[in-house]
C-alpha angles and dihedrals in degrees: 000000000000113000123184131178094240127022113185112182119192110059103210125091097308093049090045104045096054092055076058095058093029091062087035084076116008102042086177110048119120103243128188126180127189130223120191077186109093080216139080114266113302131175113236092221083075097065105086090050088058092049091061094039096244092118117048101227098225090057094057105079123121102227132340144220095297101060098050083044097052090036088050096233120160093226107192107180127183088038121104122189111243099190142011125207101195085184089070103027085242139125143188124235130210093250094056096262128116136215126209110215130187089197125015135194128203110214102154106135133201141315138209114279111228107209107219097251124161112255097015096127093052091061140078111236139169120228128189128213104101138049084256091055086045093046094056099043093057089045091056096047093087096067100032109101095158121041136175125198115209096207133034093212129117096286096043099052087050091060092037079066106046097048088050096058087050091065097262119143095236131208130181126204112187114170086216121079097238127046113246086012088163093064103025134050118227092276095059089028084064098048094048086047095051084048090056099044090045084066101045108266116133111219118199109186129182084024117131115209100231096180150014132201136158112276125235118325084014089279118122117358140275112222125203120212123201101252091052112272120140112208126195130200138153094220129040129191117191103197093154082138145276140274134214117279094228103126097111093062083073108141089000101113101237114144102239129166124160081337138004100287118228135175129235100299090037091263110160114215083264102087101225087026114096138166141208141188139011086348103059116081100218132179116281125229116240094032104023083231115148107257135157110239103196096186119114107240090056087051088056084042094051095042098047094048087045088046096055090039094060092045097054087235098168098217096061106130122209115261110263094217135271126297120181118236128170131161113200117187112198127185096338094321133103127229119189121197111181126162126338136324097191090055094079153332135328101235090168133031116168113169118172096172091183095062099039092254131150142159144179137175117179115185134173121196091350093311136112120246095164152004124188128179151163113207091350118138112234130122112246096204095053083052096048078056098045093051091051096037091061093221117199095229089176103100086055113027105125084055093052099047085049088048126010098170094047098044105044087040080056091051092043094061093046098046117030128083 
């Protein structure tokens, strides 16, 4: 049985970002990660940018050979573990085989989401979530003339767009009223909507698939909305969202809930046991409620915490909670979601339509809970900062509402170390 000091298994930007903090502090542990991926380490906010061609898809690897080689890392890629006896520190892999750990990280990631519609399973559709989804799909983008997106989220109106730039008559179904209803209130939902039509894509919002089937010829699929439309495409993509990849800590003992719950330096309830990343279900920041927070910048946060944490490294500091923070760009344009629009207040609300412009400010007891644009200039990162920091705006908040991306750039430099 293979046994190493430290086993890390997930291979994106959690994963990643603990072996940092792990050799930042320990240079000689022995240290494996596991990939389930036949491919050296990738970032799933690439994909869509491999489905329209735009990435090379050899060129879009995190990191390669050489640095698991010069950071003295065991990568085993193609294998998934398929148990865990925590009672043992071991674990089973997908290939037969077992590693003994001494500490262990869960940085699995999510999963599609298969939504429970009649008629699913007799069709043939395209998911998104690894290089292989994003490799068919671009392979079947010469011969699709007519596609339907099941999901108008972030990763459905990527692709939307994709596969409409590559000359396919596009349509969108989203159960919610709104697209990206999850990051944009109705106002900056509208004007990514009229972007989207302007360019020939058919939104149908607030409309529930009741039914799949094979198309014509028993190629593509006909789908059946609730209020009787029948809808046929050659290619069809569900992207109605993802779930956490935690089946293998079956019988483990593991406390999991929507995600594998940790605590504030992504410890499991399992003491040598941590996790990272779109599975752990970590506080969030205004409640202290569990949540799991899937952006990127959240997954480097959590692994390198964890990754400290496991290494004993003394200057590990517990996690502040989880703030959303998505940047979308659509067509040319940009859209920014950081923090919350429901903590607060809206202090500021500019919406020009006509020129593709939106902002919103939301603040509570001079402090921002959430910004949200269109074509604004303000820097996400310095927000999310702002928002964790806890920054006291008050003092200058008629300059910041003038000028968000000036002023906190300002206090950024003042105030940060």
């Amino acid at each position: 049985m293979q046994q190493t000091q430290y086993l890390i298994v997930g291979a994106s930007h959690a994963a990643l970002a603990a072996v940092q903090a792990i050799r930042m502090h320990d240079e000689t542990g022995s240290v494996t990660v596991i990939s389930r991926d036949d491919a050296l380490p990738y970032s799933p906010t690439v994909l869509p940018y491999v489905v329209s061609g735009r990435s090379d898809p050899q060129q879009v690897f995190l990191r390669d050979d050489d640095y698991f080689s010069q950071h003295k890392v065991d990568y085993l890629k193609g294998v998934s573990v398929t148990g865990v006896v925590a009672s043992d520190n071991r674990v089973s892999l997908s290939n037969g085989g077992e590693i003994s750990y001494e500490k262990l990280l869960l940085a699995t990631g999510a999963a599609p989401q298969l939504p429970p519609i009649p008629g699913l399973n007799t069709v043939d559709f395209h998911v998104l979530r690894s290089l292989d989804d994003a490799l068919r799909l671009h392979q079947a983008l010469g011969t699709t003339r007519q596609a339907i997106v099941l999901g108008a989220g972030l990763v459905g109106m990527h692709a939307a767009e994709n596969l409409a730039k590559g000359g396919a008559q596009v349509t969108v179904v989203e159960m919610q009223p709104t697209a990206l209803a999850g990051y944009f209130d109705r106002d900056a939902a509208s004007i990514i909507e009229s972007t989207f039509t302007a360019k020939g894509v058919r939104l149908m919002m607030g409309n529930k698939v009741v039914k799949l089937a094979p198309g014509d010829q028993d190629k593509g699929a006909r789908v059946t909305l609730a209020d009787g439309t029948e809808l046929q495409a050659d290619l069809l993509l569900v992207s109605t969202g993802v779930t956490p990849v935690m089946d293998y800590l079956q019988g483990s003992g593991a406390q999991t809930d929507r995600g594998i719950v940790v605590d504030d330096v992504m410890r499991t309830s399992i003491d040598n046991i941590w996790a990272a990343g779109d599975v752990a279900q970590a506080r969030g920041f205004y409640n202290g409620e569990k949540i799991i927070n899937g952006i990127l910048p959240d997954a480097v946060e959590q692994g390198k915490i964890a990754g400290m944490a496991m290494a004993g490294d003394p200057a590990v500091q517990n996690y502040p909670g989880g703030v959303s923070l998505n940047t979308y760009s659509f067509f040319g344009q940009q859209a920014v979601s950081v923090g919350s629009q429901n903590e607060g207040e809206a202090v500021l609300l500019e919406v020009d339509a006509p020129n593709s412009r939106y902002l919103k400010i939301v603040m509570k007891d001079g402090r921002l809970t959430g910004i949200f644009g269109i074509n604004a200039a303000f820097d996400p990162g310095v927000m999310w900062q702002l928002i964790l920091r806890r920054t006291d705006l008050a003092p200058v908040l008629d300059k910041f509402l003038a000028d968000p991306q000036r002023t906190a750039r300002v206090l950024m430099s003042k105030t940060w170390r």
